[in-house]
C-alpha positions in Angstrom: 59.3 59.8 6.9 60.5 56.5 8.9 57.2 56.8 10.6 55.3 57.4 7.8 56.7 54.3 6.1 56.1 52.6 9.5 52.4 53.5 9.2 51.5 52.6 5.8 53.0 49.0 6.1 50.8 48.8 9.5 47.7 49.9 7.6 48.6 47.7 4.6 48.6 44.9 7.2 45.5 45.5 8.5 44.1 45.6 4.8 45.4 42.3 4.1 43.4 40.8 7.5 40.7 42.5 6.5 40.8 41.0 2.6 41.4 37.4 3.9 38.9 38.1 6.4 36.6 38.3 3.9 37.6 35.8 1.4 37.8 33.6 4.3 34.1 34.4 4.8 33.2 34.1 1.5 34.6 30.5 1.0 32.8 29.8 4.2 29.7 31.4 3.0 30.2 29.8 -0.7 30.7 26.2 1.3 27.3 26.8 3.5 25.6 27.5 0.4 27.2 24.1 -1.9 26.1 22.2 1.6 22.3 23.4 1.4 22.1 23.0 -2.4 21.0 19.1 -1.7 18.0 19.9 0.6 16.8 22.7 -1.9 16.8 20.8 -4.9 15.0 18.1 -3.1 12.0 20.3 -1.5 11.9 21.4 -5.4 11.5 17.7 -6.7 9.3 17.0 -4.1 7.1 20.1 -4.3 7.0 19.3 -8.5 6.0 16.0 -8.0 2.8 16.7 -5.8 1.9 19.3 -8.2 2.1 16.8 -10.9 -0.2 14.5 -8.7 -2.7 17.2 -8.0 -2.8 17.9 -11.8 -3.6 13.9 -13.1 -6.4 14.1 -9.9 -7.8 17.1 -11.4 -8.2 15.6 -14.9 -9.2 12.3 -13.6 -12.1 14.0 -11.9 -12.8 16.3 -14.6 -13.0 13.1 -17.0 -15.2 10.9 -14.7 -17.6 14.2 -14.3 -18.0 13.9 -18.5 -18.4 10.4 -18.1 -21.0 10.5 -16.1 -22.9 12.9 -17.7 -22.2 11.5 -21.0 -23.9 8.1 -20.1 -27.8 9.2 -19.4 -27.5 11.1 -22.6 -26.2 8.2 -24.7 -28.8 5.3 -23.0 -31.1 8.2 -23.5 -30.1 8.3 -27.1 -30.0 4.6 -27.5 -33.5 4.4 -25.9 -34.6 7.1 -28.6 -33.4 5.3 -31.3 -34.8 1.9 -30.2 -38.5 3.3 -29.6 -37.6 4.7 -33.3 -37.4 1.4 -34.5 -40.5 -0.1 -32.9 -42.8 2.6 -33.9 -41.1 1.9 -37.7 -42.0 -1.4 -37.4 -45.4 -0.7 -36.2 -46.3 1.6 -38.6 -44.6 -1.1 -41.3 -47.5 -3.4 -40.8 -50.9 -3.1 -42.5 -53.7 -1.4 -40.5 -55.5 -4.0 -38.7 -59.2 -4.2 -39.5 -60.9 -5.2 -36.3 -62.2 -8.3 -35.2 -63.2 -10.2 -32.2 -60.7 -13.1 -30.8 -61.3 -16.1 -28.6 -58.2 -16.9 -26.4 -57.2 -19.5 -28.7 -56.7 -17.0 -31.2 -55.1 -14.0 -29.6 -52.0 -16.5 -28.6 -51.2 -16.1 -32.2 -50.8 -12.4 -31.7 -47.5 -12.8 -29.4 -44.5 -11.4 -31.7 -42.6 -14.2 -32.6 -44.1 -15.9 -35.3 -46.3 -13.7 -36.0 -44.8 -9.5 -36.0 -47.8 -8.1 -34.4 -48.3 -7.9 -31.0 -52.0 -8.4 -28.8 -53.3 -8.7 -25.4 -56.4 -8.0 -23.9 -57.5 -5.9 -20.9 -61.2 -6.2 -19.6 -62.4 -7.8 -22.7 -61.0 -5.3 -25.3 -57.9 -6.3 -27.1 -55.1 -3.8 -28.2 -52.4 -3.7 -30.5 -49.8 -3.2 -28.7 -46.5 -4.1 -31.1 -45.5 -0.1 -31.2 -44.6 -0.8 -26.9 -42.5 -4.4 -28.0 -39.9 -2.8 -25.7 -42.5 -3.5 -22.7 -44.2 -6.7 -24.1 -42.1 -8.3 -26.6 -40.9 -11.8 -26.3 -37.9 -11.1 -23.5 -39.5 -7.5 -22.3 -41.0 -7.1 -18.6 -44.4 -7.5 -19.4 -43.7 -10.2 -22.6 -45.6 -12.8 -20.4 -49.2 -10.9 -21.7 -48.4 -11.0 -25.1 -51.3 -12.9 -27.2 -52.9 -13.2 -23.6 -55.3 -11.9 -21.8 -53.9 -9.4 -18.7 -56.4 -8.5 -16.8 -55.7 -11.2 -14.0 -51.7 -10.1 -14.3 -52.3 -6.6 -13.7 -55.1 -6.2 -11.6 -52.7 -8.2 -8.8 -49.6 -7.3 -9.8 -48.3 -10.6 -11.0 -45.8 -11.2 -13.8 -45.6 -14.3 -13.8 -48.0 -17.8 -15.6 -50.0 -18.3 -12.0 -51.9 -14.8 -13.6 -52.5 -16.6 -16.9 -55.5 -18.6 -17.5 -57.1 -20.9 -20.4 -60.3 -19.8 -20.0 -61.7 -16.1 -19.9 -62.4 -15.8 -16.0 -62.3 -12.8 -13.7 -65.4 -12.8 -11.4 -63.0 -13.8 -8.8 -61.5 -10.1 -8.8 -62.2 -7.8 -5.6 -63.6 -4.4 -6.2 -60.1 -3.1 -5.8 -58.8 -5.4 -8.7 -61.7 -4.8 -10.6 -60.9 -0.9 -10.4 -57.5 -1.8 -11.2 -58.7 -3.4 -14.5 -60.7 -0.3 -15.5 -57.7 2.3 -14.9 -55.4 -0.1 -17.2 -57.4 -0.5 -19.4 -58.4 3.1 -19.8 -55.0 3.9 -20.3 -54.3 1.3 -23.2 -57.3 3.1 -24.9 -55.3 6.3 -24.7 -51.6 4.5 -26.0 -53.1 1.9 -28.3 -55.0 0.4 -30.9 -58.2 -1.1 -30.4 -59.1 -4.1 -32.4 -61.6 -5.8 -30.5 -63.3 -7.8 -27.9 -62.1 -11.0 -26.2 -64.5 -13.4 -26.5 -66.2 -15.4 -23.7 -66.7 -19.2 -24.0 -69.4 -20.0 -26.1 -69.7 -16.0 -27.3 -70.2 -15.6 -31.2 -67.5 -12.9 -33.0 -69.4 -9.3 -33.7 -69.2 -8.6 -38.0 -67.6 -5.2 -38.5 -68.8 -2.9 -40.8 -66.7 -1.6 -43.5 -66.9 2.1 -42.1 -66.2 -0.1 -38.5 -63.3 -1.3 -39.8 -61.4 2.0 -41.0 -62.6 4.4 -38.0 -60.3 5.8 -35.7 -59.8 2.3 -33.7 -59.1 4.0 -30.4 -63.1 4.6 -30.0 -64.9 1.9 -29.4 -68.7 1.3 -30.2 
């Protein structure tokens, strides 16, 4: 019996090593894990805050993608609205009963004082104030307005060195000249015609009442 007593006090020793063996190991453990809680918490700030980067990127990108597909559409729109407006005021004015012009009296025709808008192209004039976006007063090609283009086009010039007071092209090359044709062919197929540009000295044709209403694209 003494040894039996001897024995369990031996054994309930060892349990009590063992039991602070592991507490001991567990305050340790519990220590090493309160001494890496810092790093963690930081990779996790860190780590949130690219994602938040990488988030604004992405709908900075997706916002610069609408933008530029929004603009074409809306200077397309613009555009649309502002040929709208021309052709309204175009069709606003009374039809123009045709009529021959010296050059004197197609500088009336430029859009400022008068809302109509001429030139003339090989000797045929066209009303041309549905295009004021191309030959209005500050457009590209406003310089021909109540002028005659020929010169202008034929050489590509857009400026007054292609303007001239007198009705003169038979300095033209055959190129030029070809030039003139193919512009003026295609004014036929956009505009109005409303008559001839008179030489110096050339009398003004009298239009016929049937002359003056016919389609004014076809010319005699």
């Amino acid at each position: 019996e003494t040894f039996s007593v001897g024995w369990r006090a031996l054994m309930a020793a060892g349990d009590r090593d063992v039991n602070l063996g592991t507490l001991g190991s567990g305050s340790e453990n519990s220590r090493g894990g309160s001494q890496e809680s810092p790093g963690s918490a930081g990779a996790s700030a860190e780590g949130g805050g690219w994602a938040m980067f990488l988030n604004m990127a992405l709908v900075a990108l997706v916002l610069l993608g609408a933008y530029r597909l929004w603009v074409p559409w809306g200077l397309r729109g613009l555009g649309a609205r502002a040929a709208a407006g021309e052709d309204s005021r175009a069709a606003s004015l009374p039809r123009m009963k045709k009529r021959d012009f010296s050059l004197a009296q197609l500088r009336q025709y430029h859009g400022s004082r008068n809302q109509r808008i001429l030139l003339a192209v090989n000797e045929k004039v066209f009303h041309v104030t549905k295009g004021s976006k191309f030959y209005g007063t500050a457009s590209p090609y406003g310089i021909f307005a109540g002028r005659d283009a020929s010169r202008g086009l034929a050489t590509f010039c857009l400026d007054k060195d292609a303007l001239r007071d007198e009705y003169d092209i038979s300095d033209l090359n055959a190129v030029q000249m070809e030039s003139v044709r193919e512009w003026e062919m295609q004014f036929k197929e956009k505009y109005d015609y409303v008559g001839r540009l008179l030489k110096p000295g050339e009398e003004p044709s009298e239009y016929t009442e049937e002359e003056h209403t016919k389609d004014h694209n076809k010319q005699d």
